[in-house]
C-alpha positions as CSV (number, residue, x, y, z in Angstrom):
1,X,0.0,0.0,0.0
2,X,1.5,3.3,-0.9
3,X,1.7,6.2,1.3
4,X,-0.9,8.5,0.1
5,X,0.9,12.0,1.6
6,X,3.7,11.3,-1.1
7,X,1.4,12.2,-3.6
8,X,0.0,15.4,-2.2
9,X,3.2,16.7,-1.6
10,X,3.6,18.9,-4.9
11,X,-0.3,20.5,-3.9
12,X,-0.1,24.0,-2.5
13,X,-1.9,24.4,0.8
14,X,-4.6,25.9,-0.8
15,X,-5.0,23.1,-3.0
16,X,-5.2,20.7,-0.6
17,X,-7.5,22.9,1.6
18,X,-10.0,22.3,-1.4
19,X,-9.4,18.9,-2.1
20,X,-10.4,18.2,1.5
21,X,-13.2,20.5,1.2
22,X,-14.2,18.0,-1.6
23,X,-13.8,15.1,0.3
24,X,-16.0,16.0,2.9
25,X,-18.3,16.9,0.6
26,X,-18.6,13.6,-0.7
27,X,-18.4,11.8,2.9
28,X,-21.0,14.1,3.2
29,X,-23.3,12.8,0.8
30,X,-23.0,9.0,1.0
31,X,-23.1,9.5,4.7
32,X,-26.9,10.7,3.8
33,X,-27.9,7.8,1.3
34,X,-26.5,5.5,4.3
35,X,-29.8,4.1,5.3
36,X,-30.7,1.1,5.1
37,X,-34.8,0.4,3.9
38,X,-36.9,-1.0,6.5
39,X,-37.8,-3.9,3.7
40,X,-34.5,-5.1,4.3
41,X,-34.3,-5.1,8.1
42,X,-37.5,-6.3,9.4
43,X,-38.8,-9.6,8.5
44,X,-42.6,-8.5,8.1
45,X,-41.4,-6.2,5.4
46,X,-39.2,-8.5,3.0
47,X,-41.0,-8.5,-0.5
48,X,-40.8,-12.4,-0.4
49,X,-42.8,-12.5,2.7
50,X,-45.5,-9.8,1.4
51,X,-45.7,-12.0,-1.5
52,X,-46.5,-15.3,0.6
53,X,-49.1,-13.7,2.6
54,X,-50.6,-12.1,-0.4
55,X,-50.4,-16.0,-1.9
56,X,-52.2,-17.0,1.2
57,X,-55.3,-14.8,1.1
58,X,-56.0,-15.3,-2.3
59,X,-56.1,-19.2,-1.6
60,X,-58.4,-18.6,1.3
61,X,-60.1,-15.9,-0.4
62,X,-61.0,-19.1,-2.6
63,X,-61.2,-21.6,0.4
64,X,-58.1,-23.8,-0.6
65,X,-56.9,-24.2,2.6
66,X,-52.9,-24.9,3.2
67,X,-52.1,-28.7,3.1
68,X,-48.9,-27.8,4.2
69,X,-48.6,-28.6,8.3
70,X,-51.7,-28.9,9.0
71,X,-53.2,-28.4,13.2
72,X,-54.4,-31.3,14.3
73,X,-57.5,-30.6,17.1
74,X,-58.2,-32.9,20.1
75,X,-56.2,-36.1,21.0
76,X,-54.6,-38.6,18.5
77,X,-55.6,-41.8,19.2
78,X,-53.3,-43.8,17.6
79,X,-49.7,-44.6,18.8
80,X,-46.5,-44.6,16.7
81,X,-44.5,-47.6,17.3
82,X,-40.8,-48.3,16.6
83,X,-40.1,-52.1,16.2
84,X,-43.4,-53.6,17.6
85,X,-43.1,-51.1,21.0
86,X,-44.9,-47.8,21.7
């Protein structure tokens, strides 16, 4: 990496007054464009996720329900069993 002062060594004080000037200017500015869009920080915002839901009420809009995970209500009556045991 070279030493950047070496090259501002011929610049009068003046011009390197403005350069800096310039510099800051520019920090300046991308320093304002620095935020980051809510879409991309919070979950409830992320475009794929407004797509799903949107997905979802149009299927219930339609009454196709989700076949995906299903909840099962009240007690299951029937036991897994691994190798003959429950």
């Amino acid at each position: 990496m070279s030493n950047s002062s070496n090259s501002l060594d011929h610049l009068s004080a003046e011009k390197k007054r403005e350069l800096l000037a310039e510099l800051l200017q520019k920090k300046a500015a991308i320093e304002g464009q620095g935020e980051i869009p809510s879409e991309y920080c919070r979950f409830d915002q992320y475009p794929e996720y407004l797509q799903l839901k949107a997905q979802q009420a149009q299927l219930l809009s339609q009454g196709i329900r989700n076949p995906y995970l299903q909840c099962m209500k009240g007690l299951l009556r029937i036991q897994p069993k691994l190798m003959g045991k429950p």
